[in-house]
ZAMARGU-4260 file (C-alpha; in steps of 0.2 Angstrom, whole numbers, plus 5000, padded with zeros to 4 digits):
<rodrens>
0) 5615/4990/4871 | 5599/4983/4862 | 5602/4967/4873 | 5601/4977/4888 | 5586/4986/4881
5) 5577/4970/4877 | 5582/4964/4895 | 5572/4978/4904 | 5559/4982/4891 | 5551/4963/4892
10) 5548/4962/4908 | 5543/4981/4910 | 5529/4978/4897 | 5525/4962/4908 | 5524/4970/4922
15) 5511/4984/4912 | 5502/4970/4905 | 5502/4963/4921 | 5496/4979/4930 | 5482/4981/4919
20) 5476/4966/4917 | 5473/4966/4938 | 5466/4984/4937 | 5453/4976/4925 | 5447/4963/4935
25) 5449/4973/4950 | 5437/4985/4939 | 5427/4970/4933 | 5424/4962/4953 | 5420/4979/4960
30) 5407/4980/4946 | 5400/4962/4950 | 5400/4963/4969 | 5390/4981/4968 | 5378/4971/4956
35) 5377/4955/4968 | 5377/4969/4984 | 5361/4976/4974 | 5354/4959/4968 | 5357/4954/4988
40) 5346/4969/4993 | 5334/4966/4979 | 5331/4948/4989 | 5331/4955/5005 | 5317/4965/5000
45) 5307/4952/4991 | 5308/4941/5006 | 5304/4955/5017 | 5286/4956/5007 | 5285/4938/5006
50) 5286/4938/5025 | 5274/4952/5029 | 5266/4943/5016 | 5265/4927/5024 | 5262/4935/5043
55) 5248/4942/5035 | 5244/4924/5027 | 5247/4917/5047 | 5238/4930/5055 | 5221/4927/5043
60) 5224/4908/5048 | 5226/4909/5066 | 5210/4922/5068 | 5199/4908/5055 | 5207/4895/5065
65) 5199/4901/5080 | 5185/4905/5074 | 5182/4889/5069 | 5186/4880/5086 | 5174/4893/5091
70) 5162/4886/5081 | 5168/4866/5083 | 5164/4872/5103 | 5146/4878/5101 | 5142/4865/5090
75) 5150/4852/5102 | 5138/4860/5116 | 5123/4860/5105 | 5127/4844/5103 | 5129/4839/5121
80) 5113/4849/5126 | 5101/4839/5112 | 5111/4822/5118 | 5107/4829/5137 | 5088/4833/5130
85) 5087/4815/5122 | 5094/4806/5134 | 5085/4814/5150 | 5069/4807/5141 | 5060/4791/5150
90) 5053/4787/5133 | 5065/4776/5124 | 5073/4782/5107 | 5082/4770/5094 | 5085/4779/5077
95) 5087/4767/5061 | 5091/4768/5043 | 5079/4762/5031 | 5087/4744/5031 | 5085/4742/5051
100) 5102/4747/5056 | 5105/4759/5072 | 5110/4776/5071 | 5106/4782/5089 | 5103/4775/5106
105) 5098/4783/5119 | 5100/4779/5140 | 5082/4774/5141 | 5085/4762/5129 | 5102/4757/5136
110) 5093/4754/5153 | 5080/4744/5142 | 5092/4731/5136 | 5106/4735/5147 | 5116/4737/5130
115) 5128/4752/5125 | 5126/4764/5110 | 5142/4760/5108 | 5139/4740/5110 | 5123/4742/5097
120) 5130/4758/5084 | 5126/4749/5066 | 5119/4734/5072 | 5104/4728/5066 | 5088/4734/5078
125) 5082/4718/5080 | 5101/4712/5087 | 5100/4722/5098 | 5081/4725/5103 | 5075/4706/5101
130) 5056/4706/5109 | 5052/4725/5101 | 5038/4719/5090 | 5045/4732/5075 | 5046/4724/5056
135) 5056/4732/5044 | 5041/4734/5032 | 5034/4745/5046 | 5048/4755/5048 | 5049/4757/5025
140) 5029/4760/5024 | 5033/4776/5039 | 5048/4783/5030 | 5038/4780/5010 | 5022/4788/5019
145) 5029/4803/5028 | 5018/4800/5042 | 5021/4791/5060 | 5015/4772/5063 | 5007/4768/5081
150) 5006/4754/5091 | 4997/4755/5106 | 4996/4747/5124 | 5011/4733/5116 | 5015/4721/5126
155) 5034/4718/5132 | 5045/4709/5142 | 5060/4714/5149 | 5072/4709/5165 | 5059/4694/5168
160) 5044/4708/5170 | 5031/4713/5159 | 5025/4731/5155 | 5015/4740/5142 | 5020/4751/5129
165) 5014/4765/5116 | 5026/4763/5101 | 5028/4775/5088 | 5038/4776/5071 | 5042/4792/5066
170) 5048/4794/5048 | 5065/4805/5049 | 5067/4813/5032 | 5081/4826/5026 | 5092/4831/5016
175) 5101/4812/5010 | 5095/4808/5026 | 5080/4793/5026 | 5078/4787/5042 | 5068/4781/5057
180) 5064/4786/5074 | 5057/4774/5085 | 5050/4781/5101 | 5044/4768/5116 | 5033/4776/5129
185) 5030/4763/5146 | 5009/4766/5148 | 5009/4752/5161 | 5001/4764/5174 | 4989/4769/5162
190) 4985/4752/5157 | 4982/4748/5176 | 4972/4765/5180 | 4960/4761/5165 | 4959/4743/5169
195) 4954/4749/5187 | 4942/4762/5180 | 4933/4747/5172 | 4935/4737/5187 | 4925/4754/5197
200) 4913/4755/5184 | 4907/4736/5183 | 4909/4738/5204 | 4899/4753/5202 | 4886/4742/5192
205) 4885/4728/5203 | 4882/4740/5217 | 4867/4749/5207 | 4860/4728/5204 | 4865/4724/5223
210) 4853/4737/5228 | 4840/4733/5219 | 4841/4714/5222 | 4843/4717/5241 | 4825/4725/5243
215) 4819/4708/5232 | 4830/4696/5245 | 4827/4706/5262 | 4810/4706/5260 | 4808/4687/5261
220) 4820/4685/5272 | 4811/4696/5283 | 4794/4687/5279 | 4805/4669/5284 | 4813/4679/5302
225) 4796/4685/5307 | 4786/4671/5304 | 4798/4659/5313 | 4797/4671/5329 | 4777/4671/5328
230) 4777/4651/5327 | 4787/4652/5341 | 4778/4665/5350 | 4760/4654/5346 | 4770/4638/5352
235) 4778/4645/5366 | 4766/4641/5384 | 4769/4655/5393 | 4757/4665/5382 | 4740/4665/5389
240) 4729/4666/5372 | 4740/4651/5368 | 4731/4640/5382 | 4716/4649/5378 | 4716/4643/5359
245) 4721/4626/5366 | 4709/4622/5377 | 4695/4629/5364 | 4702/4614/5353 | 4705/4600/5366
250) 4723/4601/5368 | 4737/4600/5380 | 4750/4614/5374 | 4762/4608/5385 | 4761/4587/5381
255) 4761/4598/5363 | 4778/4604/5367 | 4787/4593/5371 | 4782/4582/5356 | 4788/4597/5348
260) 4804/4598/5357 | 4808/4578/5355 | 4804/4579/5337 | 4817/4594/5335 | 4805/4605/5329
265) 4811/4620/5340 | 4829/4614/5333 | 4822/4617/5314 | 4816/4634/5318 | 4832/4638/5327
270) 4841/4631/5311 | 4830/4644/5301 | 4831/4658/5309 | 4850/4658/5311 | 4852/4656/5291
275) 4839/4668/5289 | 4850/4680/5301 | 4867/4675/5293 | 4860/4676/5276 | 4853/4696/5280
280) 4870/4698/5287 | 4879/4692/5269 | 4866/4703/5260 | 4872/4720/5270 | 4888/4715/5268
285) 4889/4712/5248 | 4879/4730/5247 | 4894/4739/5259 | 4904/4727/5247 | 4898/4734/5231
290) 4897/4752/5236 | 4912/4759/5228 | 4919/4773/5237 | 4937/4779/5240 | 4933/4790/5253
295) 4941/4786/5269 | 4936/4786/5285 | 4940/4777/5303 | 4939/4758/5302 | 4939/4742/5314
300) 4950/4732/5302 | 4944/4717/5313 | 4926/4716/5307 | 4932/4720/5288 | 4941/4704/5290
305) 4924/4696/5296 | 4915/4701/5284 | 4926/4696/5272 | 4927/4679/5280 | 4907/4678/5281
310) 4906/4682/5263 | 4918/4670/5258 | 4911/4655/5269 | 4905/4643/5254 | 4923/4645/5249
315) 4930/4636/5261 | 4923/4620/5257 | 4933/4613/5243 | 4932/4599/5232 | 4947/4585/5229
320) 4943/4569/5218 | 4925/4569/5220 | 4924/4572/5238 | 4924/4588/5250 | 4938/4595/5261
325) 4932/4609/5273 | 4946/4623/5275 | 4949/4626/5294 | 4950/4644/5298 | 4962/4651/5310
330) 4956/4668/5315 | 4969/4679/5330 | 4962/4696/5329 | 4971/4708/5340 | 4958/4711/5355
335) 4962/4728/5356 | 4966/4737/5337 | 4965/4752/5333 | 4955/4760/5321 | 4965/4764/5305
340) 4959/4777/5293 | 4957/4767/5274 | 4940/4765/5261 | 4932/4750/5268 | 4925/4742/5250
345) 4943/4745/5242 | 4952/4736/5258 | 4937/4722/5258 | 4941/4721/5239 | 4958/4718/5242
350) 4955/4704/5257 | 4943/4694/5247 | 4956/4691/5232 | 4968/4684/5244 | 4958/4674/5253
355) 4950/4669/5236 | 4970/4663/5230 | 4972/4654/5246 | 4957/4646/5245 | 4961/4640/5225
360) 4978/4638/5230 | 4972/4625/5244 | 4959/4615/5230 | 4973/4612/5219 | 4986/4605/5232
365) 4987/4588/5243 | 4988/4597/5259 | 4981/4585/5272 | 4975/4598/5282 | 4971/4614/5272
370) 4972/4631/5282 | 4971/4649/5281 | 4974/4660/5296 | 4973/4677/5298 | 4982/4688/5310
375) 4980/4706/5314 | 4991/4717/5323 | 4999/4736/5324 | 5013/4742/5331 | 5020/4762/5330
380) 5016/4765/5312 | 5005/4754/5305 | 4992/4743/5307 | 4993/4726/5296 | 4983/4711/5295
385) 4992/4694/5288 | 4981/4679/5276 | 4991/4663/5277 | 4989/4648/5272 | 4998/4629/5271
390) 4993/4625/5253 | 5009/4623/5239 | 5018/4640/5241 | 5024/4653/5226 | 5039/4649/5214
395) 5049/4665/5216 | 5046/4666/5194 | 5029/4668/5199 | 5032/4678/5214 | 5040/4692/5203
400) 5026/4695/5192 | 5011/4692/5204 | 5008/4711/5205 | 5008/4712/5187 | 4993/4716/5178
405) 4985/4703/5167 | 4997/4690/5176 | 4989/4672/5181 | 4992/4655/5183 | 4976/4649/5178
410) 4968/4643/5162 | 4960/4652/5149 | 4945/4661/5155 | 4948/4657/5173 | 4957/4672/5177
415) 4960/4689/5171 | 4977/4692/5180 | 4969/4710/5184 | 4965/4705/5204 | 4982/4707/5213
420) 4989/4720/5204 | 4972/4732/5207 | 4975/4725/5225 | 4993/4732/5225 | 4990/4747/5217
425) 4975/4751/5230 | 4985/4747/5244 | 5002/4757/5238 | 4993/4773/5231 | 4976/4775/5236
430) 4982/4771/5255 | 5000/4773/5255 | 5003/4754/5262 | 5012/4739/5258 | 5008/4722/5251
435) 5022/4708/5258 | 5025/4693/5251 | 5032/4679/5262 | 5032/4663/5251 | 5042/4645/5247
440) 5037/4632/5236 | 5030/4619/5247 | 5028/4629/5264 | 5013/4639/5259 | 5011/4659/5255
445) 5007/4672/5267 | 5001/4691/5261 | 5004/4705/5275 | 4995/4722/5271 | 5002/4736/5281
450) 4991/4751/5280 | 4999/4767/5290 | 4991/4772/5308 | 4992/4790/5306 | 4987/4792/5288
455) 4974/4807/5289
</rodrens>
């Protein structure tokens, strides 16, 4: 029986064993899985905060975020508005470092130099800006001083024209910032209204002399006129107390008079009482010349170009290797103009510089035939009056800078270069004209002023 016993007692006790040991480890995984369950719900939670955490974090970032596109935005439009303000400016504006290079560029100074900020940004100033008379010391000495460097009335050229300027360096000086600002004003008007200020005032001058001199030159002149008409009053025989003077003397008036007449006598005193005439005549018009006055009123442009033409007479005899050339004068003057409201002296002024060119124009060329004409006409709007002549012509280089002030051909004290442009400035903004050119080299020049019919 023990044998049987031992069959069935093993593998009961095995069976126990068995049993208890899976109890226990059921025991033991219920216990592990509760503490993962809680471990679980212990990270849930952590990453629950750490999420609210991080919205939080998010939110925070979104709302600076904004703030500082906000921001970015405003300063962007600040920006735009001082770049709007800058570049709106006709002065030119070039900012440089303290070595010469560009930091800033404004349009004005694009339209200068037909050159981009973006073609110039860190180039060297005079790269870019070749003619601007700018050193670098200058630019050192404003920025070492504190204190703005000038440079007045400067003279520049730029597309083929040349123009005045007031140039200014300002010192630019902040926090490790040492820089320049160059700032370039165009004072070519300026330069022309006080050039023709000077230009009054001397007229204004030789007007004051002219009148004084005119008392000293009619006075003889009326002496010579009067005393010619009484010698040929007591010469003439159809006054009686001529014969009566004769005949107390012996002599036949009449035989006397026509010695007098073969001998040309009567001739002579023709001769001088026509210069002494034409010579009053060039006296009243130099003191209607040198009155200078730019009130308007209703004038015969016709006799304003004779005038001019009388005053200019001893021009038109020129002198080519050692021997004279008269100029013909070609005059078709529209029989029936009208009156055009303008200042006599200021139109008179601008007449006799053409006719002055023309007639230099002519001395310096091989015409054969030298000749200035002048034409008047009117149509609706204006009325114009045309100086031609047949002498050499302008090179169009020339042609673009003959209304420029202090622009001449000639030599060296021959010429201030002031003339035509005070004649196109009095035609274009004193009368609200035009000056045309019409010109070739070789097929002479021609000047039309146009000055408007219904101008009050």
């Amino acid at each position: 029986m023990q044998p049987l016993l031992q069959a069935y007692l093993l593998p009961l006790l095995l069976a126990i064993t068995l049993g208890v040991w899976a109890y226990a480890q059921h025991l033991y995984t219920r216990k592990k899985l509760a503490e993962w369950k809680e471990a679980y719900r212990n990270i849930e939670n952590q990453l629950e905060d750490r999420t609210q955490k991080l919205r939080s974090i998010n939110n925070m970032l979104y709302g600076e975020i904004a703030q500082h596109e906000q921001t970015e935005e405003k300063l962007r439009k600040a920006q735009d508005y001082l770049g709007s303000i800058i570049n709106s400016m006709p002065s030119v504006l070039v900012s440089v470092t303290t070595t010469g290079q560009i930091t800033h560029w404004n349009s004005s100074a694009e339209r200068a130099t037909d050159m981009t900020s973006a073609e110039v940004a860190g180039k060297l100033l005079w790269e870019a800006y070749p003619n601007l008379p700018v050193t670098l010391e200058s630019i050192q000495q404003a920025i070492e001083d504190g204190a703005p460097k000038v440079m007045e009335s400067t003279k520049l050229e730029s597309h083929g024209q040349t123009y005045y300027t007031d140039i200014t360096i300002y010192p630019l000086i902040a926090d490790n910032i040492r820089e320049a600002v160059i700032r370039i004003d165009d004072v070519t008007v300026r330069i022309m209204m006080e050039n023709m200020m000077i230009q009054n005032e001397k007229m204004l001058s030789l007007g004051e002399l002219a009148a004084g001199m005119a008392h000293e030159i009619n006075n003889p002149l009326g002496a010579i006129l009067q005393s010619v008409q009484n010698i040929e009053r007591r010469l003439s025989p159809e006054l009686p107390r001529n014969f009566e003077v004769a005949n107390h003397l012996d002599l036949d008036l009449v035989r006397m008079n026509r010695y007098l007449a073969d001998r040309e006598v009567y001739s002579f005193l023709k001769t001088i009482r026509d210069a002494g005439e034409r010579s009053a005549r060039i006296v009243s018009n130099m003191l209607g010349f040198s009155r200078s006055s730019q009130q308007h009123s209703p004038t015969d442009l016709n006799a304003l170009a004779n005038n001019c033409l009388e005053l200019m007479d001893n021009h038109f005899e020129i002198t080519r290797q050692d021997h004279k050339i008269h100029i013909k004068l070609d005059k078709q003057l529209a029989g029936d103009l009208p009156t055009v409201f303008c200042s006599p002296p200021e139109i008179q002024q601008v007449l006799l510089n053409i006719i002055r060119n023309a007639t230099q124009a002519l001395a310096s060329s091989d015409t054969a035939a030298p000749c200035i004409t002048v034409v008047t006409g009117f149509n609706t709007q204006d009325v114009w009056i045309r100086i031609a002549d047949n002498g050499p012509g302008i090179a169009p280089e020339i042609r673009r800078h003959i209304f420029e002030p202090f622009f001449t051909t000639k030599e060296v004290g021959q010429g201030t270069g002031l003339g035509m442009s005070i004649s196109y400035f009095i035609v274009t903004e004193h009368h609200g004209g035009h000056i045309d050119i019409e010109s070739s080299p070789g097929n002479g020049a021609s000047f039309t002023i146009r000055l408007p019919l219904n101008s009050p």
